[in-house]
C-alpha positions as a Markdown table, in Angstrom:
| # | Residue | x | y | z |
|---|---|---|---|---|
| 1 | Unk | -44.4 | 108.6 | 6.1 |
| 2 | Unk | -42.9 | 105.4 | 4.8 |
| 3 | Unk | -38.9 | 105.0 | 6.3 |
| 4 | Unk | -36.4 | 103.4 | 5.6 |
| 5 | Unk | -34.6 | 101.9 | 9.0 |
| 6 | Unk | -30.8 | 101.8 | 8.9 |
| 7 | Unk | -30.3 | 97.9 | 10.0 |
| 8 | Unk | -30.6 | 96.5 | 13.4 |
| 9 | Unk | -29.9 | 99.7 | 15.2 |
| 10 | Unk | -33.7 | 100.6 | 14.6 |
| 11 | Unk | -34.2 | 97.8 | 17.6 |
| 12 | Unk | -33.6 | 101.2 | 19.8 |
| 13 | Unk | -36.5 | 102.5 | 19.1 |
| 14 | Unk | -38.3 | 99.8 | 20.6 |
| 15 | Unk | -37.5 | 101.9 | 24.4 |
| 16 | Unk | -39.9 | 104.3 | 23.3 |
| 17 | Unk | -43.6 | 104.3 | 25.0 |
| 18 | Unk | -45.2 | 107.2 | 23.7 |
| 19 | Unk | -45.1 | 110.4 | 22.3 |
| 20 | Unk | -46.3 | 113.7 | 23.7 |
| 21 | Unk | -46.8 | 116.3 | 21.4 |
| 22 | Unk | -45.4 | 119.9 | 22.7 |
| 23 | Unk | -48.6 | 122.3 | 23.1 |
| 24 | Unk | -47.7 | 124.8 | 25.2 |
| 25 | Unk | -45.5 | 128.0 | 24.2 |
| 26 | Unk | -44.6 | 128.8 | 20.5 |
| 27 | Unk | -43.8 | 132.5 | 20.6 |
| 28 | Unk | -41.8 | 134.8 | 18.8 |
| 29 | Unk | -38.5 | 136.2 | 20.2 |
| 30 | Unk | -37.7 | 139.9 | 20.2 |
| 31 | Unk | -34.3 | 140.0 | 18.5 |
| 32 | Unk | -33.2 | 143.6 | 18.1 |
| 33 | Unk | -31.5 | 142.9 | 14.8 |
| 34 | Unk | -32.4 | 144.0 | 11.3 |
| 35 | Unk | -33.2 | 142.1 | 8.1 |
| 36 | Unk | -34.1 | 138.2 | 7.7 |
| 37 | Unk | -33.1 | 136.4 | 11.0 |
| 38 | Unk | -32.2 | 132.6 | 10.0 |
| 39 | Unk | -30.1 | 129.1 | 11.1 |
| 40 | Unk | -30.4 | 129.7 | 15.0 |
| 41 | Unk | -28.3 | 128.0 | 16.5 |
| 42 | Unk | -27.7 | 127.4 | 20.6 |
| 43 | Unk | -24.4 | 128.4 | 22.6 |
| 44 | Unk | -23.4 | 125.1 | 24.7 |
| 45 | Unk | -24.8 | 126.8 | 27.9 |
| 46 | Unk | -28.2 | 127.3 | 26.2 |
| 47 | Unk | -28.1 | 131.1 | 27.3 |
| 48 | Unk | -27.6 | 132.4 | 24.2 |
| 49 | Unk | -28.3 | 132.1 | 20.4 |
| 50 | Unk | -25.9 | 132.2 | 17.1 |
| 51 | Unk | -27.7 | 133.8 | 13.9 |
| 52 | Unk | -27.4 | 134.9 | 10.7 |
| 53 | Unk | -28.9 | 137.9 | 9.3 |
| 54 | Unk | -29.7 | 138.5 | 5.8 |
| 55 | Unk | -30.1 | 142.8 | 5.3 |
| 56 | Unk | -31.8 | 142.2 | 1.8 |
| 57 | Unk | -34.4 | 139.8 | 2.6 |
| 58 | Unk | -34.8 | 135.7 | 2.7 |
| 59 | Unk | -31.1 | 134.3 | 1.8 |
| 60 | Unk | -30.6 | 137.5 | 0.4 |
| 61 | Unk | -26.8 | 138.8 | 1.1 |
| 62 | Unk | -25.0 | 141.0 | 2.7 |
| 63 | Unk | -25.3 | 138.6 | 5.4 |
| 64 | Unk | -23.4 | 138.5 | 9.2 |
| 65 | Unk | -23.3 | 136.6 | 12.6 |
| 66 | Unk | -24.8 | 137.5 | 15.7 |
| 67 | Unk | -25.1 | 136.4 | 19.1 |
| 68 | Unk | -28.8 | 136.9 | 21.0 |
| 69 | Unk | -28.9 | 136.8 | 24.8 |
| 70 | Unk | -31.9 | 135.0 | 25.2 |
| 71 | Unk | -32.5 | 136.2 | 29.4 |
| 72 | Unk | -31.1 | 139.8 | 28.6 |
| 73 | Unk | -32.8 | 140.5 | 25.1 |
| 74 | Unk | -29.6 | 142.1 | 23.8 |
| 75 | Unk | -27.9 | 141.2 | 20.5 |
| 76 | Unk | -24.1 | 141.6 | 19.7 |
| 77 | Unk | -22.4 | 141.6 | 16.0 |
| 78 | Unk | -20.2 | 138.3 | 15.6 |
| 79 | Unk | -18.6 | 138.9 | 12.0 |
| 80 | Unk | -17.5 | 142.1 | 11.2 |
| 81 | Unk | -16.5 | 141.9 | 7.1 |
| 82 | Unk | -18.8 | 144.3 | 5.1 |
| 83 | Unk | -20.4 | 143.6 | 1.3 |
| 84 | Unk | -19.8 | 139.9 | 1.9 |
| 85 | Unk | -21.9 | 136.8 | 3.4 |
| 86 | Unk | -21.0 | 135.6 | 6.3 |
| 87 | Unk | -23.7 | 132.6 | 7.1 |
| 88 | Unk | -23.7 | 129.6 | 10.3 |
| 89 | Unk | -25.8 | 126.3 | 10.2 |
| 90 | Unk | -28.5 | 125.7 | 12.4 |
| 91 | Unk | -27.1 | 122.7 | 15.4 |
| 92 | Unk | -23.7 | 121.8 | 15.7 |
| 93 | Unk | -22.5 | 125.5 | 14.8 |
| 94 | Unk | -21.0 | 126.5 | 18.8 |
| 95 | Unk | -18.9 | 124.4 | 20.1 |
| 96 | Unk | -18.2 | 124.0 | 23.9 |
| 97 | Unk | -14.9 | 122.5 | 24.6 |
| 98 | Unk | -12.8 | 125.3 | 21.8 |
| 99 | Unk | -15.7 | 127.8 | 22.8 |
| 100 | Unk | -15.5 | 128.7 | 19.0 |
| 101 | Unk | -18.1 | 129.2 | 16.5 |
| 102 | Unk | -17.8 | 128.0 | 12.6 |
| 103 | Unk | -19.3 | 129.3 | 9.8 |
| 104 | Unk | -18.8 | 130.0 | 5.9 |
| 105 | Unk | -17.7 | 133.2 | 4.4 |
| 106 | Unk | -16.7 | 135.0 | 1.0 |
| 107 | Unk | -15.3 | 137.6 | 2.8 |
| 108 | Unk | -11.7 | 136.8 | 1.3 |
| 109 | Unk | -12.0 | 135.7 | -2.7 |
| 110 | Unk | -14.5 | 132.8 | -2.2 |
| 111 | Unk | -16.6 | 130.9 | 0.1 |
| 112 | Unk | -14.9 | 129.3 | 2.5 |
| 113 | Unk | -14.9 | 128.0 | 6.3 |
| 114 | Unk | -13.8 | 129.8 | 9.3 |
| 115 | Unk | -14.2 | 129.8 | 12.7 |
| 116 | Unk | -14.5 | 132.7 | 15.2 |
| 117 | Unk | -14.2 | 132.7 | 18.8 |
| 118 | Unk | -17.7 | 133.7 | 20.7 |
| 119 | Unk | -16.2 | 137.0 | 21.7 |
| 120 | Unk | -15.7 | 137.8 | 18.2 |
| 121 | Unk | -12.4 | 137.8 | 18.6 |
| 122 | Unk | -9.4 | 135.8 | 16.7 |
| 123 | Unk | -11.5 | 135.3 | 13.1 |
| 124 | Unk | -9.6 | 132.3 | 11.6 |
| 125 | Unk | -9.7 | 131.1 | 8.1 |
| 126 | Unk | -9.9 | 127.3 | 8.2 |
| 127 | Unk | -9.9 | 126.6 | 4.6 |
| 128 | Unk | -8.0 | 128.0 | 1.6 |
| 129 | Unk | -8.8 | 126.3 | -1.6 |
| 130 | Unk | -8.9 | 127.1 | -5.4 |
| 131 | Unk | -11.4 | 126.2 | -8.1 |
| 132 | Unk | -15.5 | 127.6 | -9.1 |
| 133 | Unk | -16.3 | 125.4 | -5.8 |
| 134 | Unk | -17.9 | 127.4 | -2.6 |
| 135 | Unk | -17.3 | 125.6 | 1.1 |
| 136 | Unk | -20.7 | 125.8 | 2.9 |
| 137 | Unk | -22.9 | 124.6 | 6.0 |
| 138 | Unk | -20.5 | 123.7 | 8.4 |
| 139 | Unk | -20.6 | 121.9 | 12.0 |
| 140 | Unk | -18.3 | 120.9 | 14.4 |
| 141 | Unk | -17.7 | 117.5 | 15.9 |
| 142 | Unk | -18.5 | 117.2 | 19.2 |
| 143 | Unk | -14.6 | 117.7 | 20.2 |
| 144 | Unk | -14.2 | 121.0 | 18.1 |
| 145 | Unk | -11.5 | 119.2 | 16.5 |
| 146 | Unk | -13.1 | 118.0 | 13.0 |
| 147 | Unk | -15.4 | 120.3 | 11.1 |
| 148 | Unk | -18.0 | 118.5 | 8.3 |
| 149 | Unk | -19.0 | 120.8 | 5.5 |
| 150 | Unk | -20.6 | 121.0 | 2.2 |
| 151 | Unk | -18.7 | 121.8 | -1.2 |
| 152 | Unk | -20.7 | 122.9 | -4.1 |
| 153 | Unk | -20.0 | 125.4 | -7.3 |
| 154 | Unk | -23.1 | 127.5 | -8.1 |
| 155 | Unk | -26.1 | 125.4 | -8.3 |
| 156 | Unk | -24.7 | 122.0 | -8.7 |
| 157 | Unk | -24.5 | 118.9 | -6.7 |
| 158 | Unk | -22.9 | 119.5 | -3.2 |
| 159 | Unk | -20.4 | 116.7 | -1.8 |
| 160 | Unk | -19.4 | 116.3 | 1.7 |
| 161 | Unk | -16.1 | 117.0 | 3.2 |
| 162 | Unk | -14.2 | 117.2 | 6.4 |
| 163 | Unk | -11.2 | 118.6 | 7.9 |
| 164 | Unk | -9.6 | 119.2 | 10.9 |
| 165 | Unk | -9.9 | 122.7 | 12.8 |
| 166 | Unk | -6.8 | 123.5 | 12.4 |
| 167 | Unk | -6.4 | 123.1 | 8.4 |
| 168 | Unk | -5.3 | 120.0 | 7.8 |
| 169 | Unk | -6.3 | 116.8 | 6.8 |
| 170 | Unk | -8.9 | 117.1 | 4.6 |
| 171 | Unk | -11.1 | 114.2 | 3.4 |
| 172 | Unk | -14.3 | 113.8 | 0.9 |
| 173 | Unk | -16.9 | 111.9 | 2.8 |
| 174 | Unk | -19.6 | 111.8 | -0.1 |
| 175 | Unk | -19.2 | 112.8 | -4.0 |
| 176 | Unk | -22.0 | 114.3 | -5.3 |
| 177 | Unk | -22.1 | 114.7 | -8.8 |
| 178 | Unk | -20.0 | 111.0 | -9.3 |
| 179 | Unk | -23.1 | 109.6 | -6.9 |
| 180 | Unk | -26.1 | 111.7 | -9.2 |
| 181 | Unk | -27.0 | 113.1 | -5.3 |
| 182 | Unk | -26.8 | 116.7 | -3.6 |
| 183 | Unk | -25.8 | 116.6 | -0.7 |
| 184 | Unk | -26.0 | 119.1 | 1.6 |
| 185 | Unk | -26.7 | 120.9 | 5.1 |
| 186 | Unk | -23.9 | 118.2 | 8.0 |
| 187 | Unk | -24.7 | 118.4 | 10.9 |
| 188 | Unk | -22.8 | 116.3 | 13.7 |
| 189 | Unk | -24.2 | 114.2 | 16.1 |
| 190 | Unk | -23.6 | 115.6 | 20.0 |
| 191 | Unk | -22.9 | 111.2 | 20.1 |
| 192 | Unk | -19.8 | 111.7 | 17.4 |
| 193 | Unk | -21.4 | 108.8 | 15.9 |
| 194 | Unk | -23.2 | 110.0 | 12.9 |
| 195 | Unk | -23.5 | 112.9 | 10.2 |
| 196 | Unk | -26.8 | 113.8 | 9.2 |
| 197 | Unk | -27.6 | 115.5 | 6.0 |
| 198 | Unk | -30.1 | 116.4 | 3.3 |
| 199 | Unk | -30.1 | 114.4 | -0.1 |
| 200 | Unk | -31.5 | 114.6 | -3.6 |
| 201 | Unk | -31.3 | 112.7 | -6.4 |
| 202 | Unk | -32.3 | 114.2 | -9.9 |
| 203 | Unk | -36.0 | 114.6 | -10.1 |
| 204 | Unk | -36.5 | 113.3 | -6.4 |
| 205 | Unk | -37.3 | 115.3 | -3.2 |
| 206 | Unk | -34.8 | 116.0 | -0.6 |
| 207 | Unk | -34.6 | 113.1 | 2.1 |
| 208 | Unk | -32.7 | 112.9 | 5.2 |
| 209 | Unk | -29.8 | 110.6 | 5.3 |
| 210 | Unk | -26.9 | 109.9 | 7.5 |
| 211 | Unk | -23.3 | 108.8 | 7.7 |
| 212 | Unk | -20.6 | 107.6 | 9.9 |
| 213 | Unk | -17.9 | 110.3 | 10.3 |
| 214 | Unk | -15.4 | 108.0 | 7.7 |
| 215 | Unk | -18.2 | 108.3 | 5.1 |
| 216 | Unk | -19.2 | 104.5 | 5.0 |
| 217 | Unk | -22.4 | 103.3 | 6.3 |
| 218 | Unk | -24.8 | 105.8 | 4.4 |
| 219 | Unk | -28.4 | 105.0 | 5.3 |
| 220 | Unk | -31.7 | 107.0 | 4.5 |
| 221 | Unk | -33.2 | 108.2 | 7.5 |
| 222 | Unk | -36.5 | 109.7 | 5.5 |
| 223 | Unk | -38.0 | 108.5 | 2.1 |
| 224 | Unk | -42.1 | 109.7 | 1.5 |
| 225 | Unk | -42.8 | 112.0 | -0.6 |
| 226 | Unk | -42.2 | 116.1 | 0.2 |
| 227 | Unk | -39.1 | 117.9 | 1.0 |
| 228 | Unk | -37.2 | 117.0 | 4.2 |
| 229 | Unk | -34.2 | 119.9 | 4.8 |
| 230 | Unk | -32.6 | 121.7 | 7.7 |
| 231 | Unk | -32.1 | 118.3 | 10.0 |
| 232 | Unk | -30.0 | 119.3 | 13.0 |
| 233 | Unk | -29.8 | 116.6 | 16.6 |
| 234 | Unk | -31.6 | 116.3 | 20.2 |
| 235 | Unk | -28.9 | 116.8 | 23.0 |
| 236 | Unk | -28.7 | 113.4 | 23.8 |
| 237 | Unk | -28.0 | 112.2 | 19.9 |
| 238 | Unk | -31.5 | 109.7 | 20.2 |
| 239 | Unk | -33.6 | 112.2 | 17.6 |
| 240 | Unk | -33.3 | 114.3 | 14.3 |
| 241 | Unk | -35.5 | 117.4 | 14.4 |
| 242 | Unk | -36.1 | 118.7 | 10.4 |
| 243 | Unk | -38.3 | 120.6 | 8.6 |
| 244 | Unk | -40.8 | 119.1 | 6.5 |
| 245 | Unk | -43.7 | 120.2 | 3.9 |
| 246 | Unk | -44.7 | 116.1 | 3.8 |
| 247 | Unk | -48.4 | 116.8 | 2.3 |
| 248 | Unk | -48.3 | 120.4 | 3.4 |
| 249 | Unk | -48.2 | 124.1 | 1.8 |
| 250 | Unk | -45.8 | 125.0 | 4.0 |
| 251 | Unk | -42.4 | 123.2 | 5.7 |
| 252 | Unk | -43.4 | 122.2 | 9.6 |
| 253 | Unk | -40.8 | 120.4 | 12.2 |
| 254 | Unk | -40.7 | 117.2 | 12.7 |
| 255 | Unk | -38.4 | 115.0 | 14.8 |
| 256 | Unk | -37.4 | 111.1 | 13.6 |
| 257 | Unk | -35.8 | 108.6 | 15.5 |
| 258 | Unk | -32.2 | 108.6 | 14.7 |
| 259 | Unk | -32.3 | 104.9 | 14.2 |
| 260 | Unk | -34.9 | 104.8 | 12.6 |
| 261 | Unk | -38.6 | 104.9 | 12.7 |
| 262 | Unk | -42.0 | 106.9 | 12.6 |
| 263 | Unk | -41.4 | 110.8 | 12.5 |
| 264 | Unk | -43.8 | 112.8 | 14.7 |
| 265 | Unk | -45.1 | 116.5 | 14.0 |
| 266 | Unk | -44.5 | 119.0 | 16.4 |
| 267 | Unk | -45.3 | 122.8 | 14.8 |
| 268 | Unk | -49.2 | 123.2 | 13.9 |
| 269 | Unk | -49.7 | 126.9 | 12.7 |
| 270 | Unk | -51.5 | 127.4 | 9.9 |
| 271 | Unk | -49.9 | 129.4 | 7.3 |
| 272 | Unk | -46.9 | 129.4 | 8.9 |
| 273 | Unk | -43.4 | 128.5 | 7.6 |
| 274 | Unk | -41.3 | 126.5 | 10.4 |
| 275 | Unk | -37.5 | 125.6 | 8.9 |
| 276 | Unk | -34.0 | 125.7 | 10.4 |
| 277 | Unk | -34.8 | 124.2 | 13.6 |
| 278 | Unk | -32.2 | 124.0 | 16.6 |
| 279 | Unk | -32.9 | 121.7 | 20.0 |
| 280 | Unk | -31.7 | 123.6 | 23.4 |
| 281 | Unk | -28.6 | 121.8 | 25.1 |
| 282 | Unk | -31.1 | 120.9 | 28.1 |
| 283 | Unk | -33.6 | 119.4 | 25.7 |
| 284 | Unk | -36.7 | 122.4 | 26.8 |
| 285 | Unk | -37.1 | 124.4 | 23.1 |
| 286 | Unk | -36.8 | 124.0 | 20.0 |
| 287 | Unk | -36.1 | 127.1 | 17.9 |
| 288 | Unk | -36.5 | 128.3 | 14.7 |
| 289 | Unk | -36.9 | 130.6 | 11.6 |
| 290 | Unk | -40.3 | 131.1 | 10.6 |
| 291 | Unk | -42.3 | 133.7 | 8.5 |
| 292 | Unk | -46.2 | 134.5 | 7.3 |
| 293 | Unk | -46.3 | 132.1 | 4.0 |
| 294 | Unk | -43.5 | 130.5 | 2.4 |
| 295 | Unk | -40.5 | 132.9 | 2.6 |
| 296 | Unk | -38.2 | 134.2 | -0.4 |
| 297 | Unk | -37.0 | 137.9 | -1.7 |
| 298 | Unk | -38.1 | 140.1 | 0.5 |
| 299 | Unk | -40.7 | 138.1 | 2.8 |
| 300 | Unk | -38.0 | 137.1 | 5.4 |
| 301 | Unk | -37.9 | 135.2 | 8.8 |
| 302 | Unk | -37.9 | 135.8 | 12.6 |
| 303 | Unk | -37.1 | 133.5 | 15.0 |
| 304 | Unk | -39.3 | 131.8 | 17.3 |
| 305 | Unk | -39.3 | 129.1 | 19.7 |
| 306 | Unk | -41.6 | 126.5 | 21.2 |
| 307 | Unk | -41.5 | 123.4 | 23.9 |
| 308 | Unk | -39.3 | 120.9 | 22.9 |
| 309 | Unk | -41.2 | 117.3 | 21.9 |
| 310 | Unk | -41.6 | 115.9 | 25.1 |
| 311 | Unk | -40.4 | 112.4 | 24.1 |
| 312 | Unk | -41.2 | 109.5 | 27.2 |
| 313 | Unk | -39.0 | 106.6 | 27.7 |
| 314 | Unk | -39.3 | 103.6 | 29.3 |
| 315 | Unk | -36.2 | 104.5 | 32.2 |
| 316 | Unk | -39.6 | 107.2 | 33.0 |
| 317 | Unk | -38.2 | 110.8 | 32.3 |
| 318 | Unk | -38.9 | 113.2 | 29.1 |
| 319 | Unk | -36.6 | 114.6 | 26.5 |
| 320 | Unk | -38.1 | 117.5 | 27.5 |
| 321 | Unk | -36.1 | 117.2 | 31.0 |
| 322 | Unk | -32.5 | 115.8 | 30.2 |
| 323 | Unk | -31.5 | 115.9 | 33.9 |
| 324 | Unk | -32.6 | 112.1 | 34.7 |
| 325 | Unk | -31.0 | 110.9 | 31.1 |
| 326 | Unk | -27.8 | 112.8 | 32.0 |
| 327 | Unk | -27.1 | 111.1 | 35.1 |
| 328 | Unk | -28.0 | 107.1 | 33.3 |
| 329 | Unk | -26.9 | 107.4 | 30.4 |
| 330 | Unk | -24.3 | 104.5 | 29.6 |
């Protein structure tokens, strides 16, 4: 895959000594809800996943959040609005420090964002807007206080926006249709440093690029040929873990230096679609949405999970084990 290196930063790269591919478990988890499960995301003590469930069948609404206890097995309903979709993004989804969750909903006229502690408790409605456009994909900065999202009416070109939890100050990071791009799927950097997001021009594949949080500085993080989607950060902010179908039938995950460089494969099955993938706060898993062939309709997902890219560094520990990084980092 050819790429694109955003300036000098990809000079970071140049700390990593190899790369280990994760072999070991890739199994399915047992989640005891109904319909297509999709866009896990992690709570910040990695004990528990957020996830959207589709009751029709792939991206197919009614649609509502819910939480999965990953050591008990159990499953509890987040959203409670009936007849309407209520849908998170995979990553930056759970915050820590307002122990609040953000999502998208048309449960009140139109799509727009909300947040919703993790109880389920204290639904609030973040955005109130008029016009054909729908407020999509959202993720928190790493603070809780800023929230980057996507707006988009139907099927045309999505532009990036943020505002501030608490309503107020809105601000366009990206126009898509003035740009000719689509722009979709933020996701926050754990660093506060960088958006990432999906792009496509007309005629042209869907790449990875990011942004700072002010909207200058746009640099493509992926270029070759196929569709890169669903991009979402390691713990420590270093990587971008995506799907990809980069000469493949089927989307497999990936993870790219987020300065720049080589992306490495990390799901192998054959057959298999692998999308909407989410790293573990203590850097172990990786999980996902994945289904028999590509999914759409009524051939939905469940989720799995699988060892995190073990990722070694010249300072000698793995991504895989975040405890040594945690205690060095600058």
């Amino acid at each position: 895959m050819t790429v694109r290196r955003p300036g000098a930063a990809a000079v970071a790269v140049v700390s990593l000594l190899c790369w280990a591919a994760a072999l070991g478990a890739d199994e399915p988890l047992a989640v005891p809800v109904a319909g297509s499960l999709q866009n896990p995301a992690f709570s910040p003590d990695g004990s528990r996943l957020l996830l959207t469930a589709f009751e029709s069948g792939y991206n197919v609404g009614p649609s509502g959040l819910w939480t999965f206890d990953l050591g008990a097995g159990t499953s509890r309903a987040l959203s409670a609005a009936p007849d309407s979709d209520s849908v998170n993004l995979p990553g930056s989804s759970w915050n820590g420090p307002t122990a609040r969750v953000v999502f998208s909903s048309d449960r009140v006229a139109r799509e727009e964002i909300w947040t919703v502690a993790a109880s389920g408790s204290g639904a609030y409605r973040v955005t109130a807007h008029s016009g054909s456009a729908g407020y999509f994909e959202p993720s928190f900065s790493p603070g809780g206080d800023w929230i980057v999202f996507e707006a988009r009416a139907g099927a045309g070109r999505g532009s990036l926006w943020k505002i501030r939890s608490d309503g107020t100050g809105l601000v366009r990071l990206t126009d898509g249709p003035a740009n000719g791009s689509d722009d979709r799927e933020p996701n926050w950097s754990p660093l506060g440093d960088r958006i990432v997001f999906q792009r496509r021009f007309d005629g042209a594949d869907w790449d990875l690029w990011t942004i700072a949080p002010d909207g200058s500085g746009a640099a493509a993080l992926t270029t070759a040929a196929g569709d890169d989607t669903d991009p979402s950060w390691s713990p420590d902010g270093r990587w971008v873990v995506y799907s990809s179908d980069t000469g493949l039938a089927l989307g497999k995950h990936w993870a790219i230096p987020a300065a720049g460089g080589p992306p490495e494969r990390f799901t192998f099955a054959a057959g298999r679609y692998d999308g909407a993938p989410s790293w573990s706060p203590d850097g172990r898993w990786v999980v996902f949405e994945s289904s028999t062939g590509e999914p759409g309709g009524t051939n939905g997902t469940g989720l799995r999970r699988t060892d995190a890219p073990n990722l070694l560094f010249a300072d000698g520990f793995e991504m895989g084990d975040l405890s040594a990084w945690s205690s060095t980092r600058p």
